[in-house]
LUMVO-998026 format. One record per residue (C-alpha): residue in one letter; z, x, y negated. Coordinates in nm, 2 decimals. Layout:
N
residuo pz px py
A Z X Y $
...
END
This chain:
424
residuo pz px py
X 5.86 11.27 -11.30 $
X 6.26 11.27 -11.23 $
X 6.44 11.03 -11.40 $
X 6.66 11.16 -11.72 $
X 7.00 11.10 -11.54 $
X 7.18 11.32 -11.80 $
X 6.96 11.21 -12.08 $
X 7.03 10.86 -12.02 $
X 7.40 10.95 -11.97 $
X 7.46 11.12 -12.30 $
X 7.30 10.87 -12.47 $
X 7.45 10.60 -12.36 $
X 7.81 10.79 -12.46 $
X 7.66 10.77 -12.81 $
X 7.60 10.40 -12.77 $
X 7.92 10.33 -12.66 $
X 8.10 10.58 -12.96 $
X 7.94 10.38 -13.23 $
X 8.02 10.06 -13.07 $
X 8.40 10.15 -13.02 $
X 8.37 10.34 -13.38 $
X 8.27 9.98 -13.52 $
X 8.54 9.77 -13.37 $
X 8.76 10.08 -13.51 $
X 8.59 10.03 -13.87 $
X 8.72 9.62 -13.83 $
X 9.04 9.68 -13.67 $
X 9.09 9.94 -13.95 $
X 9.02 9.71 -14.26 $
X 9.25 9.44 -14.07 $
X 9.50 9.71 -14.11 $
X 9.42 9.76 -14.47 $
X 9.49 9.39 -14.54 $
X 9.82 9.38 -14.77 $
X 9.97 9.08 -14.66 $
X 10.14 8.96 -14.35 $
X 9.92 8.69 -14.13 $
X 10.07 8.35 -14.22 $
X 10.22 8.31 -13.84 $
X 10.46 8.60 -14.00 $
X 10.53 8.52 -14.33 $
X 10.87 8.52 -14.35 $
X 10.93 8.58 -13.96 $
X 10.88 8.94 -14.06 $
X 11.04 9.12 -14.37 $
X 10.81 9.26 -14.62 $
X 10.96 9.60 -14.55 $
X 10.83 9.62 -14.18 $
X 10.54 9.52 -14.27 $
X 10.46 9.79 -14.51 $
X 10.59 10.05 -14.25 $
X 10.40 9.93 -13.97 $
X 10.11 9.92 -14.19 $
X 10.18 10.27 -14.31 $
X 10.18 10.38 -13.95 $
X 9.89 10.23 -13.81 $
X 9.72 10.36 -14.07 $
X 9.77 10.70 -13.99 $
X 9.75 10.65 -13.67 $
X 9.38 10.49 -13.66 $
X 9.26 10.83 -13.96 $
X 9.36 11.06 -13.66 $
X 9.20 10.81 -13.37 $
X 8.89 10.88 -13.59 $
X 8.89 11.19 -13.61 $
X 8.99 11.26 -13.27 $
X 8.73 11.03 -13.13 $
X 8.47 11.26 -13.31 $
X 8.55 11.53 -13.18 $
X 8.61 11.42 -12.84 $
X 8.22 11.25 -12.86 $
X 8.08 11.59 -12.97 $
X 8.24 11.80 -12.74 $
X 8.16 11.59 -12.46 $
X 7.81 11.52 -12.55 $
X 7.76 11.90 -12.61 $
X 7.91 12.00 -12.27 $
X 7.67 11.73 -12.08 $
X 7.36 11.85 -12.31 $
X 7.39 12.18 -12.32 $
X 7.48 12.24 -11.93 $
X 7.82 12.38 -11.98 $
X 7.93 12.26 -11.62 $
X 7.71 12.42 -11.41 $
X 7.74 12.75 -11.64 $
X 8.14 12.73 -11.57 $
X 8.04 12.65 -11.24 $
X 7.90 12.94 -11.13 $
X 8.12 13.13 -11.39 $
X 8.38 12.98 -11.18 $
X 8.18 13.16 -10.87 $
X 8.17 13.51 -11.03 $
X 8.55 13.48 -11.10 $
X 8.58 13.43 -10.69 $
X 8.40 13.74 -10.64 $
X 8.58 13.95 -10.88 $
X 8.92 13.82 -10.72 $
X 8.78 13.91 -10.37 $
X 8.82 13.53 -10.32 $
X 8.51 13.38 -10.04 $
X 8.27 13.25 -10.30 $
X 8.12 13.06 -10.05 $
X 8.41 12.84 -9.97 $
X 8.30 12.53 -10.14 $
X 8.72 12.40 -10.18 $
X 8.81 12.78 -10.30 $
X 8.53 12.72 -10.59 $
X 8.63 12.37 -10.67 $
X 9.00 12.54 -10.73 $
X 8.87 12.80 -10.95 $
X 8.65 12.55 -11.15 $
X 8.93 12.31 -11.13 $
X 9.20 12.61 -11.27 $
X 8.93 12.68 -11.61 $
X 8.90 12.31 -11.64 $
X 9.27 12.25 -11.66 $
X 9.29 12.54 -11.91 $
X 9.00 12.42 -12.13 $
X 9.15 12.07 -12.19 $
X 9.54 12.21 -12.26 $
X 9.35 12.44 -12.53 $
X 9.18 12.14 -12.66 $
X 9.42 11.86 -12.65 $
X 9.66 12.06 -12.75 $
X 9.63 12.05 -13.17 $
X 9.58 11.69 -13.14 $
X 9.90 11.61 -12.89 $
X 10.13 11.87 -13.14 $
X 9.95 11.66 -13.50 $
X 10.00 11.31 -13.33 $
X 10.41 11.45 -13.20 $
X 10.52 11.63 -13.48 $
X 10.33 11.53 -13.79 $
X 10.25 11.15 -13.74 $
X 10.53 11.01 -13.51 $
X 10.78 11.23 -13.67 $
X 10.64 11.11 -14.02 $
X 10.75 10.79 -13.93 $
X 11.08 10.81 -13.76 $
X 10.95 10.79 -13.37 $
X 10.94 11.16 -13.27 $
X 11.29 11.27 -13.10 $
X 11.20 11.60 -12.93 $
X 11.19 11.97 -13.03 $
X 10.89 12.21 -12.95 $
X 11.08 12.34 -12.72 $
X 11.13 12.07 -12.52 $
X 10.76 11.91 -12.56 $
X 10.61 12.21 -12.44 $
X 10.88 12.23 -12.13 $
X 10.73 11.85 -12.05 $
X 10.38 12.04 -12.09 $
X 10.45 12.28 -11.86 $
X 10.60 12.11 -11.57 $
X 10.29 11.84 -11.56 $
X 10.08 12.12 -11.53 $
X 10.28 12.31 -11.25 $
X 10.31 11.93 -11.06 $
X 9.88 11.92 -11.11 $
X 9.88 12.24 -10.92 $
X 10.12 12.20 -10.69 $
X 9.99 11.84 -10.65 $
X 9.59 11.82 -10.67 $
X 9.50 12.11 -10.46 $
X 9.58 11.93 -10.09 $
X 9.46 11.62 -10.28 $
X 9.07 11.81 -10.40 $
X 9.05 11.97 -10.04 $
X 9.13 11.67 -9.85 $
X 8.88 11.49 -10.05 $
X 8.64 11.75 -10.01 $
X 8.64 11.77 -9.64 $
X 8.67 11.42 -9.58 $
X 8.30 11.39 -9.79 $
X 8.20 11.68 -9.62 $
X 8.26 11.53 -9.23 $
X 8.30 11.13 -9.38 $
X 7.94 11.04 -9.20 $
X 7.83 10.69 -9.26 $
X 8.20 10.55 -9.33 $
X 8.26 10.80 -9.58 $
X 8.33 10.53 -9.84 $
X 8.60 10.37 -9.64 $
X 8.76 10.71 -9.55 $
X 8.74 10.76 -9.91 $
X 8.91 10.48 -10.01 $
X 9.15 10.47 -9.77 $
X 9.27 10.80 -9.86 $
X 9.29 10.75 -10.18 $
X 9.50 10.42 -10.07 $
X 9.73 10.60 -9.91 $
X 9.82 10.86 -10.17 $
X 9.84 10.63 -10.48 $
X 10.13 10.41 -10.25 $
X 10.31 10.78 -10.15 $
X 10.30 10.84 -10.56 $
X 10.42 10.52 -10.64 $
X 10.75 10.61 -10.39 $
X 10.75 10.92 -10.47 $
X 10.68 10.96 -10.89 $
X 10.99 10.72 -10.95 $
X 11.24 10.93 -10.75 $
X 11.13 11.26 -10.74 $
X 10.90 11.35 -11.04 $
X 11.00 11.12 -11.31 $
X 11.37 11.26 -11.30 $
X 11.21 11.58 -11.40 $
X 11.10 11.41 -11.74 $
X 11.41 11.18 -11.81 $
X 11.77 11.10 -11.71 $
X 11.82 10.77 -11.56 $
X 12.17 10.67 -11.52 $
X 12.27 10.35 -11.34 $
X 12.32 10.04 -11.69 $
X 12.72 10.03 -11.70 $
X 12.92 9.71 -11.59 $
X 12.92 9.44 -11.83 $
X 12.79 9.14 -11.97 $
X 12.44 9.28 -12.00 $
X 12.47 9.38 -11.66 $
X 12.56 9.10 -11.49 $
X 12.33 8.89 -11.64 $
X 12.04 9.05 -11.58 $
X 12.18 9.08 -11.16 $
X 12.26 8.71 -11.20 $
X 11.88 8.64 -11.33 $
X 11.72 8.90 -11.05 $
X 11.95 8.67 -10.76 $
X 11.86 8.37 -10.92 $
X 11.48 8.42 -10.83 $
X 11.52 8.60 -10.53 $
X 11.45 8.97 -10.64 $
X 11.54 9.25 -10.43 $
X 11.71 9.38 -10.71 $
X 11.87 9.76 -10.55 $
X 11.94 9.92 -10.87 $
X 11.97 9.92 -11.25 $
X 11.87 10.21 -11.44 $
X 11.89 10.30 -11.81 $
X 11.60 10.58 -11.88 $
X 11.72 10.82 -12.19 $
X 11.43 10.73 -12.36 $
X 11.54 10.81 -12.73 $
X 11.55 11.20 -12.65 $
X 11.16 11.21 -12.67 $
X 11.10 10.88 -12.88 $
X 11.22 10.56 -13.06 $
X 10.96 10.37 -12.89 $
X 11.13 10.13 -12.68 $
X 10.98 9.95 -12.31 $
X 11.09 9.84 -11.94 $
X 10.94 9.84 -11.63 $
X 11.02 9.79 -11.26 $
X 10.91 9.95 -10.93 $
X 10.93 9.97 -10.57 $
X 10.82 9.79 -10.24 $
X 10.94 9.47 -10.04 $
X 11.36 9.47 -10.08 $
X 11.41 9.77 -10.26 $
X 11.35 9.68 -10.63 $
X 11.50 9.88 -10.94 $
X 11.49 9.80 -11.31 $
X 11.46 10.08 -11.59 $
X 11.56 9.99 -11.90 $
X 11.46 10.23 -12.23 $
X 11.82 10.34 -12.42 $
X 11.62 10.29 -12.73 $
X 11.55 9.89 -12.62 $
X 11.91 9.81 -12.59 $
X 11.98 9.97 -12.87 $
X 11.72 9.76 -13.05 $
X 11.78 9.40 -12.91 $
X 12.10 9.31 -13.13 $
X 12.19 9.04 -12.83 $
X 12.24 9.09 -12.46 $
X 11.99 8.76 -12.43 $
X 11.65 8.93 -12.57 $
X 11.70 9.22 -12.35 $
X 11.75 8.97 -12.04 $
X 11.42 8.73 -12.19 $
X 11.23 9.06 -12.16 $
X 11.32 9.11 -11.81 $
X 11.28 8.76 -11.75 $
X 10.90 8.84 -11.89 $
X 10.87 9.15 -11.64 $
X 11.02 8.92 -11.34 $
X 10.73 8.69 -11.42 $
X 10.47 8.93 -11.36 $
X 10.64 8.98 -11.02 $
X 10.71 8.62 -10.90 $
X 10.37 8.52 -11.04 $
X 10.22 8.81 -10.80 $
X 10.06 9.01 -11.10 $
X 10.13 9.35 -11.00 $
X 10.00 9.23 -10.64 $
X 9.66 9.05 -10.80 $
X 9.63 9.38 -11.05 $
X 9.68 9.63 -10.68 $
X 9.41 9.46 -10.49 $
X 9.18 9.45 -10.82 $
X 9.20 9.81 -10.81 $
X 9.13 9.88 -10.46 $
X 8.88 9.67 -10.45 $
X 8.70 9.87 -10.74 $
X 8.78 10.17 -10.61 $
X 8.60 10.07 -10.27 $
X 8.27 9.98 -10.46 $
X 8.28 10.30 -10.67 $
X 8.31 10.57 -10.35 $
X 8.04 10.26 -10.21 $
X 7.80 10.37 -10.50 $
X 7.87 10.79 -10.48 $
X 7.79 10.76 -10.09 $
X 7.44 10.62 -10.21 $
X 7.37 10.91 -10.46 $
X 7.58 11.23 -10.33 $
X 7.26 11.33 -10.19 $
X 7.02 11.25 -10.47 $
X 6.88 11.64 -10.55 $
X 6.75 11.46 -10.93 $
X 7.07 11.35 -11.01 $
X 7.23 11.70 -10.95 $
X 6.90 11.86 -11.13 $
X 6.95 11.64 -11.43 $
X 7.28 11.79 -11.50 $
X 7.16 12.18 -11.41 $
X 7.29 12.26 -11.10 $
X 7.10 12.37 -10.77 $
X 7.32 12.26 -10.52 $
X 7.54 11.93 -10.46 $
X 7.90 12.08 -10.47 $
X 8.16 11.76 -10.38 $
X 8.37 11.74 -10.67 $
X 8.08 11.80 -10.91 $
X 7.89 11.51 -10.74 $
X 8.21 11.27 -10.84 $
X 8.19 11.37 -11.21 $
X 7.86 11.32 -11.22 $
X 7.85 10.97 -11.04 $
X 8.19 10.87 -11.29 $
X 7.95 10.97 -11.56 $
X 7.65 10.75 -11.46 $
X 7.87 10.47 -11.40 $
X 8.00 10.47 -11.76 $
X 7.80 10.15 -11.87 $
X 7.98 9.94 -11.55 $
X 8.31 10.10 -11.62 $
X 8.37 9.99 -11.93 $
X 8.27 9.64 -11.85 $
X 8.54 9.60 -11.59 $
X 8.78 9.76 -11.86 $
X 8.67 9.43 -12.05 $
X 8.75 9.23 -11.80 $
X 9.05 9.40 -11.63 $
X 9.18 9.33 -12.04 $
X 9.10 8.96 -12.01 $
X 9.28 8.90 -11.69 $
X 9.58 9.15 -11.83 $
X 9.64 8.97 -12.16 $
X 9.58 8.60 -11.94 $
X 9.87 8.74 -11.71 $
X 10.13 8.87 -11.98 $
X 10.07 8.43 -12.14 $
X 10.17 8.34 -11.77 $
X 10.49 8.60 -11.78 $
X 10.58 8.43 -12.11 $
X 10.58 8.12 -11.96 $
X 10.77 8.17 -11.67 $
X 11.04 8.30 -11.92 $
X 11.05 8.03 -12.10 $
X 11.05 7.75 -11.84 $
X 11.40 8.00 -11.75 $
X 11.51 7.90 -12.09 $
X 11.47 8.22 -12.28 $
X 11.22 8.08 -12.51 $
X 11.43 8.18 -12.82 $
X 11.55 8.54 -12.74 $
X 11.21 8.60 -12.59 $
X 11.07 8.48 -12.93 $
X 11.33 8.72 -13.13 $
X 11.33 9.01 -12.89 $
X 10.92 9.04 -12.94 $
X 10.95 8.98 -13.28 $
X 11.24 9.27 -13.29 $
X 11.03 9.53 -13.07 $
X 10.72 9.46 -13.27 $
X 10.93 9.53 -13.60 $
X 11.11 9.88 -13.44 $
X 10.81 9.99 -13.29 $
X 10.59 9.95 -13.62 $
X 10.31 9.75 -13.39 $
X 10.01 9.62 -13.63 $
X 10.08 9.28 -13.78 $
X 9.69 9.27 -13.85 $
X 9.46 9.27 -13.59 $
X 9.08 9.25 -13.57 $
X 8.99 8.95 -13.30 $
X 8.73 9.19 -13.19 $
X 8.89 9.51 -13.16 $
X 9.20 9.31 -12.96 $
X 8.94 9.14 -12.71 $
X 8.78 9.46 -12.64 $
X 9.11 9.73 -12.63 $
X 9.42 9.51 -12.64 $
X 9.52 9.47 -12.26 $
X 9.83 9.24 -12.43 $
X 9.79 8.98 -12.68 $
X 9.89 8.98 -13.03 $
X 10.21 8.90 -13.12 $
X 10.07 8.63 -13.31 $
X 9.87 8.45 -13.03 $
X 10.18 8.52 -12.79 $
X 10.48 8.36 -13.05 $
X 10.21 8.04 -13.08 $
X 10.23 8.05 -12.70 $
X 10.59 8.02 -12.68 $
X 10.64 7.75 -12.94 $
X 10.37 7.52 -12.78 $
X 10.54 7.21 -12.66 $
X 10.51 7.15 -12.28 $
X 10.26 7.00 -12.14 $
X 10.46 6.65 -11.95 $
X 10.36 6.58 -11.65 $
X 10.38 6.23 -11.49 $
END
């Protein structure tokens, strides 16, 4: 008797919804909670408090909603052998078109095509409720339905200019990979997440947003002096217009060896009342890089990624596996949602764990701006972005061990006003 791959898979999807849907059930009666925790009392005003609360609130009734849904749909689709029905659906359509049905890269496309369409229809009322009706509710939401569907739109034209040479590389390099198909895998993949990472920040995220290079002044030069004071490459400042889409507020760098840039959000300068919180944040990011996080977090990634094409090369050819989830031949890209499916149990696992080593990193980047000396506008500028961003005060232990991939503000201010530790 086969073994119930798809069975086994769907229920185990059940498992892990009513799990998550517990920690949900704490994390949401930690946001029910109508006090501040003490760390905050008086840190925090009594009017933020209630607006963050206010927000999170609605924020976690739509999470459950959408999180049933998503469960049901997904389940059904598994269950009730949607894929290999669109699958061969996605066959006929070849035919009709005049298309060679038999070209296994032409079928992935046209399976590809009704897959992209199915999950715009779906995500769709859920993207437009959680824009326009909760972020706008409270005060975040900055863009017209004109220009969130323009952002729709071009992501979709980049997917299909984009993952068609991507899906037939991958497919032939399974179909000829022999027995180093797993390194050829990997190293593909290698190769095209580093040509992204040069190419998103210059080419397709100008498409989104405006970045214009941070004027001269103090702010300025204080962050250049900070960059040269640690030896970063630092090429060139940015300020991202953020606030057109959203008040949310962040920063973030990018690039390789000597050519470094720094994108600051309009909407975090805006926030940070003094030049010093916005430099104690960049301090915080220039941790992550002179501590080698982003370096530790790359490797991590490509290691996993090795292991997981390891584990498809030793079921790609497993007809059970394939029969469990309806279909009567082993089509390449199908083989890959499948194997992501069985591996759901190990994936979120290393989630866990890439969220332990995360929130241990963002404690080191906190240190290493405060052994700068920006202890006290690192302390204020958090405390500011978690008041303008309407972050939970409350948080269920539980739910942030298993989600949060950065601490609590809580655990992270107690951080910062530990004493040193002397050393002799």
């Amino acid at each position: 008797m086969a073994f119930p791959y798809m069975e086994t898979v769907v229920g185990f999807m059940v498992v892990v919804y009513v799990f998550e849907t517990y920690l949900d059930l704490r994390q949401h009666a930690a946001l029910n909670l109508p006090s501040l925790p003490k760390p905050l009392v008086g840190v925090i005003s009594q009017e933020k408090f209630e607006k963050a609360r206010a927000y999170s609130l609605d924020k976690s009734y739509f999470h459950f909603v959408h999180e049933l849904v998503t469960i049901l749909m997904d389940s059904t689709i598994l269950y009730f052998g949607v894929l290999p029905w669109f699958w061969k659906k996605s066959e006929e359509f070849l035919v009709y078109a005049g298309l060679d049905a038999e070209n296994e890269i032409f079928h992935t496309f046209a399976f590809l095509a009704g897959v992209m369409l199915w999950s715009q229809i779906t995500d769709l009322p859920f993207s437009l409720y959680s824009t326009f009706v909760i972020e706008a509710r409270h005060g975040f939401n900055k863009q017209t339905i004109w220009l969130f569907f323009r952002d729709m739109i071009k992501g979709i034209v980049l997917s299909i200019v984009i993952g068609p040479p991507i899906v037939a590389a991958i497919i032939i390099i399974v179909q000829k990979g022999g027995p180093y198909l797993a390194i050829y895998l990997w190293a593909f993949t290698l190769v095209v997440s580093l040509v992204m990472m040069t190419l998103y920040p210059v080419l397709i995220a100008p498409l989104f947003n405006k970045f214009t290079p941070l004027p001269d002044g103090e702010l300025r030069t204080k962050i250049e002096n900070l960059a040269s004071s640690l030896k970063f490459p630092l090429k060139k400042l940015f300020v991202i217009d953020g606030s057109t889409r959203s008040s949310h507020s962040n920063a973030y760098m990018y690039g390789f060896f000597k050519n470094k840039r720094i994108v600051l959000y309009d909407t975090l300068i805006q926030q940070c009342q003094k030049d010093e919180e916005v430099v104690a944040v960049i301090a915080h990011e220039l941790g992550h890089w002179k501590l080698n996080h982003t370096m530790y977090s790359f490797i991590a990634v490509q290691i996993l990624s090795l292991l997981q094409f390891g584990g498809f090369t030793l079921v790609r050819n497993s007809n059970n596996l394939y029969q469990s989830f309806g279909f009567d031949t082993q089509p390449v890209l199908i083989g890959l949602i499948i194997f992501q499916h069985t591996v759901i149990p190990l994936q979120h696992i290393v989630s866990f764990l890439l969220n332990l080593v995360s929130r241990a990193f963002e404690f080191q980047a906190d240190g290493f701006a405060k052994k700068l000396g920006y202890a006290a506008p690192l302390r204020v500028g958090l405390i500011r972005l978690q008041e303008e961003n309407l972050s939970a005060m409350n948080t269920d232990p539980w739910f942030s061990a298993y989600h949060y991939s950065h601490p609590p503000l809580v655990e992270r201010l107690a951080a910062i006003d530990e004493p040193d530790k002397k050393t002799d």
